[in-house]
C-alpha positions as CSV (number, residue, x, y, z in Angstrom):
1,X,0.0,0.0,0.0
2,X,1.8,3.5,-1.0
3,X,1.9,6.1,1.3
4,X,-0.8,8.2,-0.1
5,X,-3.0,5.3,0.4
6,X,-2.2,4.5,4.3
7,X,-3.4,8.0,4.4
8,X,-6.7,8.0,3.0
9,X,-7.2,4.4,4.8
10,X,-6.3,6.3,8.2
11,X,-8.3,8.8,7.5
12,X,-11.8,7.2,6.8
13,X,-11.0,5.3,10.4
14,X,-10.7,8.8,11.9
15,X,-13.3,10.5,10.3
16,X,-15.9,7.4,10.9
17,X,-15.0,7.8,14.4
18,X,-14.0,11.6,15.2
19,X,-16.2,13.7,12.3
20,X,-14.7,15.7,10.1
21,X,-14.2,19.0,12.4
22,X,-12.9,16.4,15.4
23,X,-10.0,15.0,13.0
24,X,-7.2,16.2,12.8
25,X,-3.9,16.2,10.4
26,X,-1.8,14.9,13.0
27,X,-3.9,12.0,14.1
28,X,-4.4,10.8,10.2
29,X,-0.4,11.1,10.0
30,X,0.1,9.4,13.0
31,X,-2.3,6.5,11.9
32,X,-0.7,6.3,8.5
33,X,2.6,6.1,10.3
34,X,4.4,9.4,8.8
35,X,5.3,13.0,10.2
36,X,2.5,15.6,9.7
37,X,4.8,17.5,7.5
38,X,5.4,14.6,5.4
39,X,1.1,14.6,4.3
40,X,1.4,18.0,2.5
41,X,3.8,16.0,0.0
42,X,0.1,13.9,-1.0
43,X,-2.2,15.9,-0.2
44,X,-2.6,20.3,0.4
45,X,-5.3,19.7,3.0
46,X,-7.6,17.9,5.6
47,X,-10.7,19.0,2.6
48,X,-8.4,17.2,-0.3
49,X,-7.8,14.5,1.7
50,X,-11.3,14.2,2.7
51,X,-12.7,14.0,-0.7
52,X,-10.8,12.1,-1.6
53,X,-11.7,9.2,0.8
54,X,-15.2,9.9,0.0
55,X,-14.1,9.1,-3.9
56,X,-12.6,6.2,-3.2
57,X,-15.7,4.4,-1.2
58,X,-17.8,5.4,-3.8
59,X,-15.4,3.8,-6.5
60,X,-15.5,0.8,-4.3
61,X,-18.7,0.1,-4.1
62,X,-19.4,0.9,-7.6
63,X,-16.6,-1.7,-8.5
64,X,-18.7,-4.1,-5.9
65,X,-22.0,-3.8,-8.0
66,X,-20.6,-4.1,-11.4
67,X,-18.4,-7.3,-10.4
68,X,-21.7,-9.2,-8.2
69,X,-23.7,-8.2,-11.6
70,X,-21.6,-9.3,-14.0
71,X,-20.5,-12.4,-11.8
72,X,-23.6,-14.1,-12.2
73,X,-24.3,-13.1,-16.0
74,X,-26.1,-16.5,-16.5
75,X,-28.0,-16.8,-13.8
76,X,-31.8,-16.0,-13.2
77,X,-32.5,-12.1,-12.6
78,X,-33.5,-13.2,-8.9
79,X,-30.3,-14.5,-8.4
80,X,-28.9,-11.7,-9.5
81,X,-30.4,-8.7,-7.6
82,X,-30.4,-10.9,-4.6
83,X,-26.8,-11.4,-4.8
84,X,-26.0,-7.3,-5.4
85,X,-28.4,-6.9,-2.1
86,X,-26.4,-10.0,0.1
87,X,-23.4,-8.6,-1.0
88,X,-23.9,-5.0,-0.3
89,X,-25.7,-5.9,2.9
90,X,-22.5,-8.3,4.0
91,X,-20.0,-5.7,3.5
92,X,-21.9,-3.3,5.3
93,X,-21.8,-5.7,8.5
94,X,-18.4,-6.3,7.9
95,X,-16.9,-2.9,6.6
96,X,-18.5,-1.2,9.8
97,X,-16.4,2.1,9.6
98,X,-16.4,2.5,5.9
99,X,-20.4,2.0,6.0
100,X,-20.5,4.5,9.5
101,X,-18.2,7.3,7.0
102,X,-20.2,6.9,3.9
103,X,-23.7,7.4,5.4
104,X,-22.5,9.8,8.4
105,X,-21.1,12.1,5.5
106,X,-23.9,11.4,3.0
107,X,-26.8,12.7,5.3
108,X,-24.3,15.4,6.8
109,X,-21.5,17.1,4.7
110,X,-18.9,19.4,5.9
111,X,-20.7,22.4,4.8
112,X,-17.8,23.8,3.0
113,X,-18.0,20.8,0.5
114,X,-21.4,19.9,0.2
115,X,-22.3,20.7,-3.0
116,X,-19.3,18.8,-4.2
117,X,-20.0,15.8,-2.2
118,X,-23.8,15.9,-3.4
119,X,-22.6,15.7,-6.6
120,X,-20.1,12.7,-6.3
121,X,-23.3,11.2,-4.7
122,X,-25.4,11.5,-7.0
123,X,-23.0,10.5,-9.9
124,X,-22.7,7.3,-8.1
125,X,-26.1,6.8,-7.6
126,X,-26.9,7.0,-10.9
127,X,-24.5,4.9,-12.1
128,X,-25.9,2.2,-9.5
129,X,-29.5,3.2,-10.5
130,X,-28.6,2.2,-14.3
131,X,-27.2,-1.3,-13.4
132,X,-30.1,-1.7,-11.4
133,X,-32.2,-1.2,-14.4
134,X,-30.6,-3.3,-16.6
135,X,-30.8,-6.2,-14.5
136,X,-34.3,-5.8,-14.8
137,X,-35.1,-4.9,-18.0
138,X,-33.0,-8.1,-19.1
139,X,-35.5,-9.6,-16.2
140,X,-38.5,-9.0,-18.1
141,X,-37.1,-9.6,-21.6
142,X,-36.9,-13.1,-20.2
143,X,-40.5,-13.1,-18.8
144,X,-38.7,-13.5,-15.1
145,X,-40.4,-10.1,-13.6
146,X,-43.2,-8.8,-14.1
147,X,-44.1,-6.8,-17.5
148,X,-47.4,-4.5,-16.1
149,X,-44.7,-3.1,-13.4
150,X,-42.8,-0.1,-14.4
151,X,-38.6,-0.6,-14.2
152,X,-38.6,2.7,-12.8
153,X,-40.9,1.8,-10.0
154,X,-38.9,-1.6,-9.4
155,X,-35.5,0.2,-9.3
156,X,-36.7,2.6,-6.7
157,X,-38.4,-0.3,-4.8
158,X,-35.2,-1.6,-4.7
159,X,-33.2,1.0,-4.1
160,X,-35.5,2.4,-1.0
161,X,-35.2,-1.3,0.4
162,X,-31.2,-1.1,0.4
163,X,-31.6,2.2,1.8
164,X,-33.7,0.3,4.7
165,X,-31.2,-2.2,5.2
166,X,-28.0,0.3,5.5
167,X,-30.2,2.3,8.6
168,X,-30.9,-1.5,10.0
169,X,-27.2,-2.2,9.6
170,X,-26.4,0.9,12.2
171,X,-29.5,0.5,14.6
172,X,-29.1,-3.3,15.0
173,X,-26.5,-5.1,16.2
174,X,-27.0,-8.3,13.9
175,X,-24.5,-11.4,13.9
176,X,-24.1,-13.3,10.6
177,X,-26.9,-15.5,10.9
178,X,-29.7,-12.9,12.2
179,X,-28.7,-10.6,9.4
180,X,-28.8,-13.5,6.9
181,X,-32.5,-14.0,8.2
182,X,-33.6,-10.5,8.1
183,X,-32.2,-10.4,4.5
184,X,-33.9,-13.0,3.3
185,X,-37.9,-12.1,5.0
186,X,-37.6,-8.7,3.4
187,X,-36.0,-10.3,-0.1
188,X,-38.9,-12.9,-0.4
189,X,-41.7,-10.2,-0.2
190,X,-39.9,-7.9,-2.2
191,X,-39.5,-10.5,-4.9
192,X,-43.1,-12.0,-4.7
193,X,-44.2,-8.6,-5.5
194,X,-42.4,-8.2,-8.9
195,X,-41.9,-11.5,-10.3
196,X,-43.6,-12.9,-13.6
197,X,-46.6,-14.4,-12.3
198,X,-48.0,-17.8,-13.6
């Protein structure tokens, strides 16, 4: 790992924990085991370094959707959104401060980047919304979800239900198998309600 990424990794630790005004410089050097001085050589401030964490979760979890999609490009469209869902819902559980930064600083920016961080946002989210889509439109190409329904309306279904899950993530304190179980109660009526019927 170079030295500019000890610093970013450091960083999304501290800012999970500490907030962005409670971090400081000195703590993400000291966590990335350099001087202070030695961070202005990567980056010119605590707001560059800050973004730039923020870009690299959203790059990773864009990365994550794409590779669960395309993983399973022959199986059934239910097998397939589930899997996106299970895995996004299992790194959540297991990535606990990179899932506490990304949602702390989604609902609350820094005001002095919040435009900027809407933005990355909502680039993200639309590159998730169109994979999303896709999956389903291939869905009911293949007669596997249901025609009368419109994509749009299944894509924000299932978008509002991971949204559900990331708030259940931080309320409840859910071992493997509880969160495997809650999962798959809210999956089954979820799919029941858009899959080809007869």
């Amino acid at each position: 790992m170079s030295t500019r990424e000890k610093i970013i990794e450091s960083s999304i630790q501290l800012f999970s924990e500490d907030g962005y005004e409670g971090t400081s410089l000195t703590n993400i050097a000291k966590g990335a085991g350099i001087k202070k001085p030695s961070l202005y050589a990567h980056f010119s401030s605590k707001e560059e370094i800050f973004f730039n964490a923020i870009k690299k979760i959203n790059f990773e979890y864009e990365k994550m959707a794409i590779e669960a999609l395309n993983h399973l490009q022959h199986d059934t469209t239910e097998q397939k959104l589930y899997h996106l869902m299970h895995r996004f819902f299992k790194e959540l559980i297991q990535q606990g401060s990179i899932a506490e930064f990304y949602y702390r600083f989604l609902l609350f920016p820094p005001k002095e980047m919040e435009e900027k961080i809407k933005e990355l946002y909502a680039q993200s989210d639309q590159i998730y919304f169109q994979l999303v889509q896709e999956a389903i439109d291939a869905g009911k190409q293949k007669k596997e979800i249901d025609e009368s329904l419109p994509t749009n309306s299944i894509v924000k279904s299932y978008v509002c239900m991971m949204s559900g899950l990331q708030i259940d993530v931080r309320y409840y304190s859910f071992d493997e198998k509880e969160a495997e179980r809650h999962l798959s109660q809210i999956w089954k009526v979820f799919w029941s309600g858009v899959r080809a019927k007869g």
